[in-house]
DODREN-475153 format. One record per residue (C-alpha): residue in one letter; z negated, x, y. Coordinates in steps of 0.02 Angstrom, whole numbers, padded with zeros to 5 digits, always signed. Each point is the difference from the previous one (the first is absolute). Example, Ala and Ser with C-alpha at 12.3 -4.5 7.8 and 13.67 -1.06 7.14 Angstrom:
A-00390+00615-00225/S+00033+00069+00172/
end
This chain:
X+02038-00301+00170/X-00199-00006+00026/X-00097-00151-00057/X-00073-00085+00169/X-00174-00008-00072/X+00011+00190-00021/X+00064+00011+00183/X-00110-00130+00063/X-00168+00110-00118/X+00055+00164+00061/X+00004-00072+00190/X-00182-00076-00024/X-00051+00189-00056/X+00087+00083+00121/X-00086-00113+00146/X-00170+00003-00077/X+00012+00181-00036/X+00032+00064+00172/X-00203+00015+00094/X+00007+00017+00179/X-00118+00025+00116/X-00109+00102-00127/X-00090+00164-00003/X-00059+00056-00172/X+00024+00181+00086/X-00093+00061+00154/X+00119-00023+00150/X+00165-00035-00073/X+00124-00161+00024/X+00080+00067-00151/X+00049-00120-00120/X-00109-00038-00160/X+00124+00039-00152/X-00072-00106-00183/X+00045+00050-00169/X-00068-00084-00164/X+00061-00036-00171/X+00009-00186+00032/X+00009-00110+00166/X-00030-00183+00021/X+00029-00087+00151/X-00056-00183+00066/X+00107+00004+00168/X-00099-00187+00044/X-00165+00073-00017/X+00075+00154+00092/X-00091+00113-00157/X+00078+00146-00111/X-00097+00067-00131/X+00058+00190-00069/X-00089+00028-00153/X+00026+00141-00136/X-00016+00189+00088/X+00016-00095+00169/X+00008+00111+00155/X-00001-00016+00188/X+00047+00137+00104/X+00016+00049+00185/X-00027+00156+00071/X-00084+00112-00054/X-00109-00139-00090/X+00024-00083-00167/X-00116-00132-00084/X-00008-00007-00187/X-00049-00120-00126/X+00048-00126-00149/X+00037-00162+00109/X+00056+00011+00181/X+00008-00195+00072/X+00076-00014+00190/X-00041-00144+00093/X+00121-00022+00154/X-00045-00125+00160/X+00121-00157+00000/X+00118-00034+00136/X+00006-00166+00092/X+00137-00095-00033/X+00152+00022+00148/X-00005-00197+00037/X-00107-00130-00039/X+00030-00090-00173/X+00103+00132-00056/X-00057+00124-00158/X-00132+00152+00030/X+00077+00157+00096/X-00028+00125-00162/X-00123+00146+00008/X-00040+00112+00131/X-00127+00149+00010/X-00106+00071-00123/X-00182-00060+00014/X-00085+00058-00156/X+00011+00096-00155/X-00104-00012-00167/X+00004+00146-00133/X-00080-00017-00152/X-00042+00107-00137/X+00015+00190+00017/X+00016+00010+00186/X+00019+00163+00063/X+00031+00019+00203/X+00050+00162+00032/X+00051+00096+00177/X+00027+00200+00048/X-00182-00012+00028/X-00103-00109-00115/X+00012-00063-00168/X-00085-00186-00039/X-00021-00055-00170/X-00069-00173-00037/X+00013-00182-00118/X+00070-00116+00136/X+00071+00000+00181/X+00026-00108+00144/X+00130+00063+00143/X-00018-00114+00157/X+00150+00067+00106/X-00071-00116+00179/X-00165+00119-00036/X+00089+00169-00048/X-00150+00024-00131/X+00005-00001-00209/X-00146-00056-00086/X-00035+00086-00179/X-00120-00081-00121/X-00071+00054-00187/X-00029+00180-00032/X+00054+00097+00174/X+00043+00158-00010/X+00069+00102+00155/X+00024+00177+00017/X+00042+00110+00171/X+00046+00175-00070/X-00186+00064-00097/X-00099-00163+00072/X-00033-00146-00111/X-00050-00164+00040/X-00063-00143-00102/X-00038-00161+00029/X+00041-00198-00049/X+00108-00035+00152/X+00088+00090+00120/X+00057-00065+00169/X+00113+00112+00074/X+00138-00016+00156/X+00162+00062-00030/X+00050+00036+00185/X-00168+00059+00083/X-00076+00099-00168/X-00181-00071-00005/X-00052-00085-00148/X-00191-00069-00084/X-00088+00030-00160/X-00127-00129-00099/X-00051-00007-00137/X-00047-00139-00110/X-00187+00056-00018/X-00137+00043+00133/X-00166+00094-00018/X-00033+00192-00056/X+00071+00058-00162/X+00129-00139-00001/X+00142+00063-00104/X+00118-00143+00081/X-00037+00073+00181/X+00137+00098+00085/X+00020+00179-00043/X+00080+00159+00084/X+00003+00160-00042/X+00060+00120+00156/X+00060+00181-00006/X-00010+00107+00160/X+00121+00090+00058/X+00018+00176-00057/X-00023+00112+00151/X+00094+00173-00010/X-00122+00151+00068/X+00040+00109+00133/
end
């Protein structure tokens, strides 16, 4: 027989771990599948937080880091008076430490990042790394829209010989001769 606080745990999981309504891929209504070593849920706050090796995938697209937290939007209550209507969509996601956000075409390496899923863009902070096959770009924070592809730069400096300025390094294209 299973305990009802296991039942009544695994239920608040299962309803916070489900995102809808989110795109951390470029056109897909795939679901976003989470993995960590250790979950914590606050179903009143409508909050999970996936922290050891955590993982979000969909797609083609996976983001990376130490700490994933999800933060879901609340659903009215059915009738007046009566208790909150649980958790709906997915509005946000925070990874911290290590955060890697990786697709079939770019690689994103940075300290911190904020997924708004109403915006379709992730925001990486720290030291930002992202690579498209040879091309290298540095910088302090990326911008960067998951569904449309165009992302910003900056840097935390301004002014010539800045080493905090954004960086790129861009290889042509090798051209076969005739």
């Amino acid at each position: 027989m299973k305990s009802p606080v296991l039942s009544i745990a695994l239920l608040a999981a299962l309803a916070l771990s489900a995102p809808a309504a989110a795109q951390l891929a470029q056109n897909t209504d795939a679901p976003i599948d989470m993995t960590a070593d250790e979950l914590e849920v606050a179903q009143s706050a409508c909050t999970s937080t996936w922290r050891g090796n955590a993982e979000a995938l969909q797609g083609n697209a996976r983001l990376r880091a130490n700490v994933i937290r999800t933060f879901f939007d609340s659903k009215p209550a059915s009738k007046p008076g009566a208790a909150g209507g649980g958790c709906g969509d997915l509005r946000r996601l925070e990874a911290e430490g290590g955060v890697y956000y990786v697709t079939p075409q770019q690689r994103v390496r940075g300290d911190n990042a904020v997924y708004d899923a109403r915006t379709e863009t992730i925001v990486l902070t720290g030291d930002v790394v992202a690579v498209q096959g040879q091309n290298v770009l540095r910088g302090s924070r990326m911008v960067f829209n998951v569904n449309t592809g165009e992302g910003k730069m900056e840097g935390s400096a301004k002014g010539r010989n800045q080493a905090a300025r954004p960086r790129g390094v861009f290889y042509p294209s090798k051209k076969s001769n005739p």
